[in-house]
N, C-alpha and C positions, 0 to 999 in steps of 0.2 A: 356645566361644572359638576363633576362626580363627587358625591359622597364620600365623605373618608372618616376613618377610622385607627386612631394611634393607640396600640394598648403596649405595657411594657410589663414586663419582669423585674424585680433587683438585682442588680449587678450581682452576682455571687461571688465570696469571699473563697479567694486560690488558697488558704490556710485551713479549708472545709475538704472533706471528701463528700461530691454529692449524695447526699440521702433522701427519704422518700417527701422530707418537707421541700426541699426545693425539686422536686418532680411535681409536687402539688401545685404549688405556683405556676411553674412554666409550662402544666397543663394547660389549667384552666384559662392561662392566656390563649393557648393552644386552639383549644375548642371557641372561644369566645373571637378570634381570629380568623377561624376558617368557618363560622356563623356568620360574620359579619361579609364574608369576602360571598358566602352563598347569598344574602344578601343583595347582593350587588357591588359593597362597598369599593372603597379602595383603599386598603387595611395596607398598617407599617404596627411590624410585630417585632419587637426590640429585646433582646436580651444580652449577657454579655457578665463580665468578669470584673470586679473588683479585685489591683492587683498590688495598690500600693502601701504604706504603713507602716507601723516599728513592730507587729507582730511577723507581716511578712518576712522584711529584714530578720529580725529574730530566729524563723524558721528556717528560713534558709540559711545562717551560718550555720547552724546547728546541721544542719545535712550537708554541712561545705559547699554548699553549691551559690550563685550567685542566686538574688531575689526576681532578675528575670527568668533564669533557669529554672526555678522551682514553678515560676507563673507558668510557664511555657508545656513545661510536664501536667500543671494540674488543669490550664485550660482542657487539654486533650480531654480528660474523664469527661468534665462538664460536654462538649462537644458530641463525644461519641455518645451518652447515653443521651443527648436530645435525636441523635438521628436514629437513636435507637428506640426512642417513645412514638416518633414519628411526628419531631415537634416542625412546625412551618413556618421558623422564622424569618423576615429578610433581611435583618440586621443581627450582628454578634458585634458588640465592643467591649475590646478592651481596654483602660485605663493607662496602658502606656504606649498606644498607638499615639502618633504624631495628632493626628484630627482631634484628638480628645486634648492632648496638653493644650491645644494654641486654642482650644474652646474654651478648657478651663482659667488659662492662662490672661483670656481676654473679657472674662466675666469678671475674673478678680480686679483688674487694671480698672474697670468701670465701675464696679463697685469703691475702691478704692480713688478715684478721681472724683467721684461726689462727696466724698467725704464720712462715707457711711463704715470704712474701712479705717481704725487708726491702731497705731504702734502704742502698748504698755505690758505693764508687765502682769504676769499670772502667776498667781497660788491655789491648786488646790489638789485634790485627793485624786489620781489616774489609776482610771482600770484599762488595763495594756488590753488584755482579752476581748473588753468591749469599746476600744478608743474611748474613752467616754471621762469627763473630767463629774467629778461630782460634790458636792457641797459636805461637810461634816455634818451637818445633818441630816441627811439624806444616805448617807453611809450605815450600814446594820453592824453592828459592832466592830464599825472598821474595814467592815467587807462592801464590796457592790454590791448595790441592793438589785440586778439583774442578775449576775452571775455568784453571786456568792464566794465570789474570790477576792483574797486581799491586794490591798490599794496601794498605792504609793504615794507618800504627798510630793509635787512638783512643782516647781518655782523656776519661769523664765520669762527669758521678754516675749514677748506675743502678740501675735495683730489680731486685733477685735474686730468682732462686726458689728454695727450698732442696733441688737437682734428688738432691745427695748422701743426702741424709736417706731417701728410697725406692730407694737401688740393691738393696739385699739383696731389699726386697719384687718389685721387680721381675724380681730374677733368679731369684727362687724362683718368680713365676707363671710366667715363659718354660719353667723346667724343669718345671714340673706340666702344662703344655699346651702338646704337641710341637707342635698347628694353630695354636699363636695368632701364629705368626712363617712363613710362605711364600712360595717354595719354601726345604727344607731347607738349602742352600746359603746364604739369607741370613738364618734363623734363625742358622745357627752363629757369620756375619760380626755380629750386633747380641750374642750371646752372647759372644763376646770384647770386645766393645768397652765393655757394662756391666762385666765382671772385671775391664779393668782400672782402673775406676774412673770415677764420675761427679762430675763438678765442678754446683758453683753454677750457674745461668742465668741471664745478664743478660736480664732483660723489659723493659725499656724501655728509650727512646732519648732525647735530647734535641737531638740534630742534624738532627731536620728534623720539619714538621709535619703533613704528612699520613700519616692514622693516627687509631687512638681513644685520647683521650688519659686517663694515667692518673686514674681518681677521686678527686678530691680533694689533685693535685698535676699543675695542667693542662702544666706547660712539659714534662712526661712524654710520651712517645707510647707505648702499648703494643706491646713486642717484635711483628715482623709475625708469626710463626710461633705465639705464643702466643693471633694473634687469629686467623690461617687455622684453621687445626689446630679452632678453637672450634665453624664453621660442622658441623661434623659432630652437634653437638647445637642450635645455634641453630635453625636449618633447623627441627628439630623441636619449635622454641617453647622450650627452655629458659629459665629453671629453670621453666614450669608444668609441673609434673609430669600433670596432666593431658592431653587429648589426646593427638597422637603422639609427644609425648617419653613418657611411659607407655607407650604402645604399642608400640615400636621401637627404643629405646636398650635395651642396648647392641648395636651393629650385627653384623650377620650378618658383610660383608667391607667393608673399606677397599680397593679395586684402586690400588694407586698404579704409578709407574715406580720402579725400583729408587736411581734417586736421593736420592728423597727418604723414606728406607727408615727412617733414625735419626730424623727431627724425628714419623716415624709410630709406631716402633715403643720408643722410648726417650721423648722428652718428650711424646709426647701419651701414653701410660698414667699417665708422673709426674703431671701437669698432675691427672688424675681422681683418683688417689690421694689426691690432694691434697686436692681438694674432695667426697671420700666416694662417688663415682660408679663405676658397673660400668665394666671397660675391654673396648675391642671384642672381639670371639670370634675374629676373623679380619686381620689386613693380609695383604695379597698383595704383593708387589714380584714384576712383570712385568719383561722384559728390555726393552733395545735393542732400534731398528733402523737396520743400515745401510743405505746404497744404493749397489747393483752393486759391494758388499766395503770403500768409504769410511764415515767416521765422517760423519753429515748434520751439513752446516755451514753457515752464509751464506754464507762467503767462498768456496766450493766451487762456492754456487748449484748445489745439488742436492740442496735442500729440497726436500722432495715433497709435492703441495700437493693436500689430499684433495679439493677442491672439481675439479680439473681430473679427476683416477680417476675420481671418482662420473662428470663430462661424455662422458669418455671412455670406460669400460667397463661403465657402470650401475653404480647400487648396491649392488644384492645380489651382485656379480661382486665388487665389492671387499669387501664384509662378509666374505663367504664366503672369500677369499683372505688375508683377515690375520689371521682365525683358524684356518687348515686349512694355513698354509704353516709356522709353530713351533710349536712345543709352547711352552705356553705358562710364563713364568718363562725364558724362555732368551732371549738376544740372534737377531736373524734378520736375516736379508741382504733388499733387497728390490729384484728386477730386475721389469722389463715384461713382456721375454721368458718369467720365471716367471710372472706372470699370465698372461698370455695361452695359454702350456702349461696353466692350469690351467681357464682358461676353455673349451680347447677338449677336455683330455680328461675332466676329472671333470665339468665343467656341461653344455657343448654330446653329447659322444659318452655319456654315465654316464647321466646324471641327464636331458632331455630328449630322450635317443633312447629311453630306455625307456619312459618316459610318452605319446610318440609313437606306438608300436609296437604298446604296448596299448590306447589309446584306436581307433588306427586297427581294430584285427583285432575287437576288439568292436563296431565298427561296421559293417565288413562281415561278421562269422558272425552277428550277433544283432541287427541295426540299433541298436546303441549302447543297448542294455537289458541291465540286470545278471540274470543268470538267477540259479535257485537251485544250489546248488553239489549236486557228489554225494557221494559215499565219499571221504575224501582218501585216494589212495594215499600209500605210504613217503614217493617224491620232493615231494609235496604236502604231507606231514607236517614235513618236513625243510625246507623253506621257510618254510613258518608257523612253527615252532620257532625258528628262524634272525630270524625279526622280532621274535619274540616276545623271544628273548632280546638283540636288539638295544637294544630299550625299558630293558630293567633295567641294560644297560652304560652305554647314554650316563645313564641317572640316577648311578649309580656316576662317571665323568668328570665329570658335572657336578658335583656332589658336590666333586670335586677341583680346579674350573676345567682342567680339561684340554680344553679344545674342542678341540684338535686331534684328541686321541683321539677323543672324542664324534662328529664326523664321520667319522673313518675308521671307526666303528662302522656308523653308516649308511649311508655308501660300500660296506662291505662285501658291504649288502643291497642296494643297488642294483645291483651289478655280479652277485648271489648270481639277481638277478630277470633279467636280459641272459642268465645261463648257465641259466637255469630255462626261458626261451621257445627257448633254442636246441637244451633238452633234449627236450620236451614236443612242441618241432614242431605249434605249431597248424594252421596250413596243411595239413597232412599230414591231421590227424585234423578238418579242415572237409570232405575230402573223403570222408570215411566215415558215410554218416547215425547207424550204430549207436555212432558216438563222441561222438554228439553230446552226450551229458550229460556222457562227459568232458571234450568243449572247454570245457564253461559251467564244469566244476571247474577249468581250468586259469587261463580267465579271469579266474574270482570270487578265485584264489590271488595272480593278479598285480597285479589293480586295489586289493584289500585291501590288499597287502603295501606299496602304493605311495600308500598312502592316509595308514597310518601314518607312513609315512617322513617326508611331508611336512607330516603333523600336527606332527613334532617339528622340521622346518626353520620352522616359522612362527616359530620362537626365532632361528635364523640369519637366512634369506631371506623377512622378513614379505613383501614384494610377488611372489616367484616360488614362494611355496606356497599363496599365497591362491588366483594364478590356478590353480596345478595344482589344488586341492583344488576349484574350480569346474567345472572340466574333468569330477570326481569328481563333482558336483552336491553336493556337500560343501560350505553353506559357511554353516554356524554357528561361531559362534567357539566355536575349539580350545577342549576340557576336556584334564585328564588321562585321563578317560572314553574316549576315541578312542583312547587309544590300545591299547586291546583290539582282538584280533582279532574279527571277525563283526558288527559296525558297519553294515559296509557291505548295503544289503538287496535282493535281490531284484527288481525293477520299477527299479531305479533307473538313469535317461538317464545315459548318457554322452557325451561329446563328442567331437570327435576334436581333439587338442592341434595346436594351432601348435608350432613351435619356442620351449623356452624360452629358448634362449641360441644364437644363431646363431654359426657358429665364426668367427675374426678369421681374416683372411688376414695370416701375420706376415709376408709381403715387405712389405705394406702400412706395420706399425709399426714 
């Protein structure tokens, strides 16, 4: 039986134009999916569209057009800028594809046949912007206390969930499983919020129509959150329990943004509870970002628009840069001028003067042929070591989603490989024929060591480790198997590297 691995994305809202938070997200699944598939795994990587609602509705009268029209148009962006990040997903759904209504359609029917589902009526304060019903107390001067927009009070009939009925079960798995709520900071913020009590949830609406409506009571629309929140099993053909809903439920991590932390980590476990179902192993709630120290706003107009970065700095320059610039779960600032420092000391001076440096000298001591290595000395010893135990760290970060760590793990080695040729002095020992087996041993320690490294960026930088690993003559797709040392063999051509990341002149940006 093979290992597998479920990680998803949130549904992204068609009422959004992709920005660089949800490029964040569907990264770091990104990378944390094609880690796991190097791995060995057998990875199902889920993203996909949130399409229905009275804001959508709203939107698209307002541009005349119908609410699948307007979904239809905005899925595309979503789309084209993940084949444009170089994202690897095998699932895209969307919430008004047939699979998803008769999944959603038949969670509700089950939750409602136990009796956990009943018909009353609802009073309270609605933010349209954030779906979100909210208490008068909980309101800032009558505004949402998330988006700072005013409310409306709303009064109709409503089918409830009965969300109170599973607070104790919930809070007793939160406290048996310190990973299933991340990072600890909003574990503790979702653990206050079930103590001090869970209310009923209204699931349904009657004030507008687009939406799945409820079974058997059509002037109903199914609450949107109750039908989003569903795609994480739909996706996987629910309820056949056969295929990948057997396979893959329950998911390995949810990566969401820390906003939407409660409707992931409070009603989507109630919601399973409910209807007798595993709840996921993992939610993540990642941080913010600002830009240049502001909150990103429209009205600021300093959205930050991934498709211009990718045009502008390549895309593995910005993969690489929005996971290696926070640690990840924490809010991050994001300036140019930071990019561009990073493009020129960690990619252009790190990471492709090294690659450079060794491809060149093996081509002029040995005409670009891998010799056989000799005795490792200490310093040789202590290099190999050094990658070797690099391998088992970033498995540990990854492990953790810490990709920031995870590369300054590999950074290490590469800057560890810069102070190893400056140590070794080949140049030096080309001039000495009786060194000659040791230049082939210093060579065979840097091209190895460099072989690895980029075996484990094909997870960050799929396009700038393919080519360097080509450079390596290196180019079967990545196993976990690579990443042992002594791999690389004997007779094997090398190239001499172009530049992988030429530096940016920043008078220019």
């Amino acid at each position: 039986m093979s290992r597998t691995f479920y990680v998803t994305t949130p549904i992204y809202y068609v009422n959004d134009v992709p920005h660089i938070g949800h490029a964040y997200t569907t990264l770091a699944a990104d990378v944390l999916a094609r880690y796991k598939a190097l791995q060995g795994y057998e990875v199902f990587f889920l993203t996909g569209t949130d399409e229905h609602g009275q804001k959508v509705e709203k939107a698209a009268n307002a541009a005349g057009e119908t609410p699948l029209e307007l979904a239809d148009r905005v899925v595309k962006r979503f789309q084209s800028l993940w084949e444009k990040l170089d994202v690897s997903y095998n699932d895209f759904i969307r919430t008004t594809q047939e699979r998803h209504k008769s999944g959603v359609t038949h969670l509700f029917e089950k939750v409602l046949a136990q009796g956990d589902i009943y018909l009353g009526e609802y009073e309270d304060w609605y933010c349209t912007p954030c779906e979100t019903f909210w208490t008068e107390t909980q309101l800032i001067d009558f505004k949402c206390p998330d988006c700072n927009r005013p409310t409306e009070k709303l009064k109709e009939e409503s089918y409830f969930f009965r969300m109170s009925k599973y607070q104790e079960q919930l809070l007793a798995h939160i406290e048996a499983n310190p990973d299933f709520i991340q990072p600890k900071s909003r574990r503790n913020e979702i653990l206050s919020f079930v103590r001090e009590g869970l209310r009923d949830l209204s699931v349904s609406r009657t004030s507008f129509s687009w939406g799945i409506p409820v079974p058997g009571n059509e002037k109903h629309i199914i609450y949107v959150w109750f039908d989003a929140l569903t795609n994480y099993i739909t996706a996987l053909g629910y309820p056949d329990e056969a295929g990948n809903f057997g396979t893959f439920w329950p998911v390995d991590v949810h990566l969401i943004g820390k906003d939407i932390l409660r409707f992931h980590a409070v009603y989507w476990p109630t919601f399973l509870m409910a209807a007798g179902l595993p709840l996921p192993k993992k939610v993540f709630a990642h941080g913010w970002w600002t830009i240049e120290g502001q909150k990103m706003s429209k009205s600021l107009q300093n959205v930050v628009e991934p498709n211009m970065l990718i045009d502008r700095y390549g895309v593995d320059a910005v993969r690489y840069f929005l996971l290696r610039e926070v640690p990840f779960g924490l809010d991050g600032d994001f300036s140019h001028t930071a990019l561009v420092n990073r493009i020129n000391s960690d990619l252009a001076n790190d990471l492709g003067n090294l690659l450079n440096r060794s491809t060149a000298m093996v081509n002029k001591y040995f005409a670009g042929i891998v010799q056989e290595p000799g005795v490792l000395t200490e310093q040789d010893e202590a290099y190999r070591a050094r990658t070797e135990a690099m391998v088992t760290q970033v498995n540990t970060c990854m492990d953790e989603l810490a990709f920031s760590k995870a590369l300054q793990q590999i950074w290490d080695v590469i800057s560890a490989g810069n102070k190893y040729i400056d140590a070794t002095a080949p140049w030096t020992l080309a001039k000495d024929p009786d060194q000659k087996e040791r230049l082939a041993t210093v060579m065979y320690c840097l091209l190895e060591s460099q072989r690895i490294v980029h075996t484990l960026l094909t997870a960050f930088m799929p396009r700038t480790a393919a080519k360097a690993l080509a450079y390596l003559s290196w180019e079967q797709k990545p196993t976990g198997a690579d990443l042992q040392w002594g791999g690389l063999k004997a007779g094997t051509t090398i190239t001499k590297a172009e530049a992988l990341f030429p530096r940016i002149e920043e008078k220019a940006e």
